[in-house]
C-alpha positions in Angstrom: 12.6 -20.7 -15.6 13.5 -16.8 -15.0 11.0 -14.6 -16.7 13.0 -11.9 -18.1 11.9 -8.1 -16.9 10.5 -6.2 -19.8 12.5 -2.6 -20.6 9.5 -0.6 -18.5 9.9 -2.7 -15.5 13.3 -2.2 -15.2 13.4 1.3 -15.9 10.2 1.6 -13.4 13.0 0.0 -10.5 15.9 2.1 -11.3 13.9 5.0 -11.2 12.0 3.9 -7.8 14.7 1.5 -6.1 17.4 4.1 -7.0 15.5 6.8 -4.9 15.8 9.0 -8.0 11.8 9.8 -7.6 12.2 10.7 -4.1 14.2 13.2 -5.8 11.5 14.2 -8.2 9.1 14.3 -5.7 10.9 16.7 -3.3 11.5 19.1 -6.1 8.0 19.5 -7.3 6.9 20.1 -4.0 9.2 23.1 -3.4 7.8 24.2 -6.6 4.5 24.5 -5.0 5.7 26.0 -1.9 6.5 28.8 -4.7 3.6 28.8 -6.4 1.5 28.4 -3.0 2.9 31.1 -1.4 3.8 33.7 -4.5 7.3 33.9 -3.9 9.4 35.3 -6.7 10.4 32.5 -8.8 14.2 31.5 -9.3 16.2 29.6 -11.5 16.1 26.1 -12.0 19.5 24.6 -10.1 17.7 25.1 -6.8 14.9 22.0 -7.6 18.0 20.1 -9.3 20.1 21.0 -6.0 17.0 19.8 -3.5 15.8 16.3 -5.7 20.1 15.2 -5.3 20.3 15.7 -1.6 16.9 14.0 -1.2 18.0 11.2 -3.4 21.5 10.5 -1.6 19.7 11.2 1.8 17.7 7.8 1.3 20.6 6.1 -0.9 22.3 5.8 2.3 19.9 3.9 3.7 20.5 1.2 1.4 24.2 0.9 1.4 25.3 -2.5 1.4 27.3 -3.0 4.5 23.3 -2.1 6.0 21.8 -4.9 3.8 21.5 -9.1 4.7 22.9 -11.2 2.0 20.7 -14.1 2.5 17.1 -11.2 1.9 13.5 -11.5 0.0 13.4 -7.4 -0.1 13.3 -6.5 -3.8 15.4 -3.4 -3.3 17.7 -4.8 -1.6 18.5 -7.4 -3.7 18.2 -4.7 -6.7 20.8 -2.6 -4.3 22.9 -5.8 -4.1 22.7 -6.5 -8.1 23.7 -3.0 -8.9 25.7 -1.8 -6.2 28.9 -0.5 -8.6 26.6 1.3 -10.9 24.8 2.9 -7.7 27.8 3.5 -6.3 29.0 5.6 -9.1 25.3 7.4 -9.0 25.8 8.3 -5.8 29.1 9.9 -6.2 28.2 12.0 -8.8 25.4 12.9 -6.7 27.6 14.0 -4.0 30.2 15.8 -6.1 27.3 17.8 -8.0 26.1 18.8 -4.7 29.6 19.7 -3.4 30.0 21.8 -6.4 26.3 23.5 -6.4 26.7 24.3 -2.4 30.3 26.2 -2.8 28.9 27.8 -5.7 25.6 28.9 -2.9 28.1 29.9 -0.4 30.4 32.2 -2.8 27.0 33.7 -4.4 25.1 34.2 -0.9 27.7 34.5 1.3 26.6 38.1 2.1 23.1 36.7 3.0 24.2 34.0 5.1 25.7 35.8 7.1 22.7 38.2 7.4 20.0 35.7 8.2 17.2 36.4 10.6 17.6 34.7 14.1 14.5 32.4 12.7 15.4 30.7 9.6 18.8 30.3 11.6 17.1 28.4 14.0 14.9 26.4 11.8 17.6 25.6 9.4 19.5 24.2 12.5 16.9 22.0 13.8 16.0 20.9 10.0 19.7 19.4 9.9 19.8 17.9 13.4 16.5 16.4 13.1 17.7 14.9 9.7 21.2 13.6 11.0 19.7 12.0 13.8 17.5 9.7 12.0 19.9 7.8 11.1 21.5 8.3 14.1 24.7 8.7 16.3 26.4 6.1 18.3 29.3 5.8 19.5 30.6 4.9 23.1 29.6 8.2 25.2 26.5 9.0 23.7 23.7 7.0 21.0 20.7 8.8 19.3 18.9 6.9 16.9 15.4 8.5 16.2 14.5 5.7 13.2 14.6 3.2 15.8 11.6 4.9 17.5 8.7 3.0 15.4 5.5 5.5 16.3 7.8 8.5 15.6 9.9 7.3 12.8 6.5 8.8 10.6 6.1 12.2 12.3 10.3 13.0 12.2 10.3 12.0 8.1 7.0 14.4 7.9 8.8 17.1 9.6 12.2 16.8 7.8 10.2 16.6 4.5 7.4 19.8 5.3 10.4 21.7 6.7 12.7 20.9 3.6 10.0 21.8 1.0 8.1 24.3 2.9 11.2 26.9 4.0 14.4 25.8 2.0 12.3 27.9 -1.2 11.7 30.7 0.9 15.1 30.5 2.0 16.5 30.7 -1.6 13.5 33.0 -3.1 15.0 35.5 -0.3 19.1 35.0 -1.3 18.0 35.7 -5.0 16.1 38.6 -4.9 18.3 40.1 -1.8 15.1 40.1 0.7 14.3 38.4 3.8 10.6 36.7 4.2 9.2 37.7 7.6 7.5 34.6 9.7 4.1 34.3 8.6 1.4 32.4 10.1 0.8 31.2 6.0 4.3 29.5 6.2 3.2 28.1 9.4 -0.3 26.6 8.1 1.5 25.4 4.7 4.1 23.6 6.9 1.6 22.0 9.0 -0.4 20.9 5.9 2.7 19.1 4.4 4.1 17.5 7.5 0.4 15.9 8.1 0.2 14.6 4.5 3.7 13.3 4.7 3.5 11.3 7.4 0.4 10.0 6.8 2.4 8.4 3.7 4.6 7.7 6.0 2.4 5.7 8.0 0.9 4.0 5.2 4.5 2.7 4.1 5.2 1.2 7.0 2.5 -1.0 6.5 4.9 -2.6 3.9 7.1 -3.5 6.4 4.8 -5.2 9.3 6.3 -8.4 9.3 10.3 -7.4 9.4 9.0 -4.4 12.2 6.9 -7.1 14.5 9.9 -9.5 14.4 12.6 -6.3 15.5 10.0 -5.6 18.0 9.9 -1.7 16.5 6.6 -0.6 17.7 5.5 0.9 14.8 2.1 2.2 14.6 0.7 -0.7 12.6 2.5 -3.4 14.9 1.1 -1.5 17.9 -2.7 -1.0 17.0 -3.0 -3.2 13.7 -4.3 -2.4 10.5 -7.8 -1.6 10.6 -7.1 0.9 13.8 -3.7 2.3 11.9 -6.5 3.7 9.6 -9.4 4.8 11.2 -7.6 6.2 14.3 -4.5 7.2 13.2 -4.8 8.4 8.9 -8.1 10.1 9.0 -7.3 12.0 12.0 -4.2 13.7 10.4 -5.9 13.7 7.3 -8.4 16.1 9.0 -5.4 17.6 10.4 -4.2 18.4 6.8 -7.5 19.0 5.5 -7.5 22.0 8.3 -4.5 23.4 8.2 -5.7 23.5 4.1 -8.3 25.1 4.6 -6.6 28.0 6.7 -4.2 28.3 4.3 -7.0 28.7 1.8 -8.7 31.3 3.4 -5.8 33.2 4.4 -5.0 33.0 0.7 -8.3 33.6 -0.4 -8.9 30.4 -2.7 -12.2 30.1 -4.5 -13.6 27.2 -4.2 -12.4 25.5 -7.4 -8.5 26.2 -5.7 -10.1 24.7 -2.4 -11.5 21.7 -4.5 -8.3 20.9 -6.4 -5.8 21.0 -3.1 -8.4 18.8 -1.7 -8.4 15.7 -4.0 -4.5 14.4 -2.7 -6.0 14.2 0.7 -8.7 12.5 -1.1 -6.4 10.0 -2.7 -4.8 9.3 0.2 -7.9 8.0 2.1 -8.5 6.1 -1.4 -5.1 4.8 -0.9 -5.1 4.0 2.4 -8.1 1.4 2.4 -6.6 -0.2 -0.5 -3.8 -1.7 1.3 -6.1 -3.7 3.5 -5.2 -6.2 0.5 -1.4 -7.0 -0.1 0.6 -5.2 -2.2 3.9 -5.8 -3.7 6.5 -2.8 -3.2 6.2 -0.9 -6.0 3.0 0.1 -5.4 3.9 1.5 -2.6 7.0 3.6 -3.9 4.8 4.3 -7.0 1.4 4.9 -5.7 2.1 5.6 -2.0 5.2 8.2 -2.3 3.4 9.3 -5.7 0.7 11.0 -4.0 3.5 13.5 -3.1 4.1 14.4 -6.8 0.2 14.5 -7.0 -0.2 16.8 -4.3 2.6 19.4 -6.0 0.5 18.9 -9.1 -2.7 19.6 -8.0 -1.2 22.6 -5.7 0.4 24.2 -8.7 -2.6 23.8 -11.1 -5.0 25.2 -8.5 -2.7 28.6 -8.3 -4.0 29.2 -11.9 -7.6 28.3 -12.0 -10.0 31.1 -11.6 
């Protein structure tokens, strides 16, 4: 007999399943990149605008002409189960997003035109990188960069660092009418985010070992295994992170108790990371995994106001 899901359960898989929190979690860390970096705040559409792409960038994964009918994933069978209701979520998505970017471009349209050769750049590569991992084929040319299993974690990291490190700057600059030179503390905050990121990135694909080894996509845990996935691959870019941390720190001159409390996601994630050396059912790793990302903008934004 079918146990029936309590109320929280299935509010805790619409809100996970339904990349909703991906959403969240996206917008709380451009609100540390403001905090972090003392940029003149702005209002609050910006965080709504960012969490709505994020959450229809990873919808799109999960579209139903991508999924198998005869599947044991959990989210896809939610995906299946509620496909007209997440269809409709989508679409408002899009339209909302639609309406909130013509809005940008009428309001900016002065400054868009004005931008610095650099964020030009960066915004450009931001948007290739992003459009590629999910690829283009067609019968003259194919680019696919989620098919490459040991970069798959590092492209995600970038997209994510560059999309919650520079989009705030981006849009702290259009509403106050100024232009953010290239600093090497944008530089060091990006590094720090990309190296957390896709150590999370890493971790998830851990969930995923089985379906990854049978595809033959050499992911870093089907290369090297487990046990080396986290000694030689997550503590190095933890250090990694831990180091472009503590540059930032010192170029920002963070006592120690601001050093202490941007230390402990870091710490969590080693925490984390030896915990999956037992099995785990996927919501742990949508809630606990990807949660260390709302965690980090927590911790960064409380340590801005600690003395």
């Amino acid at each position: 007999m079918k146990k029936n899901k309590s109320f929280w359960h299935k509010l805790s898989e619409a809100l996970f399943f339904s990349n909703l929190f991906y959403g969240i979690c996206a917008a709380a860390l451009c609100l540390e990149t403001v905090h972090q970096l003392s940029l003149p705040h702005f209002p609050w559409h910006f965080y709504v605008f960012t969490g709505l792409v994020t959450t229809s960038f990873y919808i799109y994964a999960y579209l139903p002409q991508q999924l198998q009918k005869n599947t044991s994933n959990k989210r896809s069978l939610w995906y299946m189960n509620h496909i007209k209701a997440l269809k409709l979520f989508n679409y408002s998505i899009v339209i909302s997003v639609i309406l909130i970017s013509a809005f940008y471009i009428k309001t900016f349209s002065s400054e868009i035109f004005n931008l610095p050769a650099w964020q030009i750049l960066v915004c450009s590569i931001l948007i290739t990188v992003a459009i590629l991992y999910y690829g283009i084929e067609n019968n003259k040319f194919s680019v696919n960069l989620r098919r490459i299993g040991w970069l798959k974690p590092f492209i995600i990291g970038f997209v994510w660092a560059g999309t919650v490190s520079f989009f705030p700057i981006l849009f702290s600059g259009f509403w106050h009418h100024y232009s953010f030179p290239l600093k090497y503390l944008f530089m060091f905050l990006f590094i720090k985010n990309m190296m957390f990121i896709t150590v999370l990135c890493v971790l998830f694909d851990i969930k995923d070992y089985a379906m990854d080894y049978n595809h033959h996509l050499q992911t870093h845990v089907v290369k090297f295994g487990l046990r080396n996935t986290i000694y030689k691959y997550v503590v190095p870019l933890i250090i990694l992170g831990l180091i472009a941390l503590y540059i930032n720190a010192w170029l920002l001159h963070f006592n120690i108790y601001r050093i202490a409390i941007n230390t402990l996601p870091f710490i969590a994630v080693l925490l984390v990371a030896f915990s999956l050396q037992k099995r785990r059912p996927i919501l742990y790793y949508l809630s606990v995994i990807d949660g260390l990302m709302l965690f980090k903008a927590l911790c960064g934004i409380t340590a801005m106001y600690v003395q």
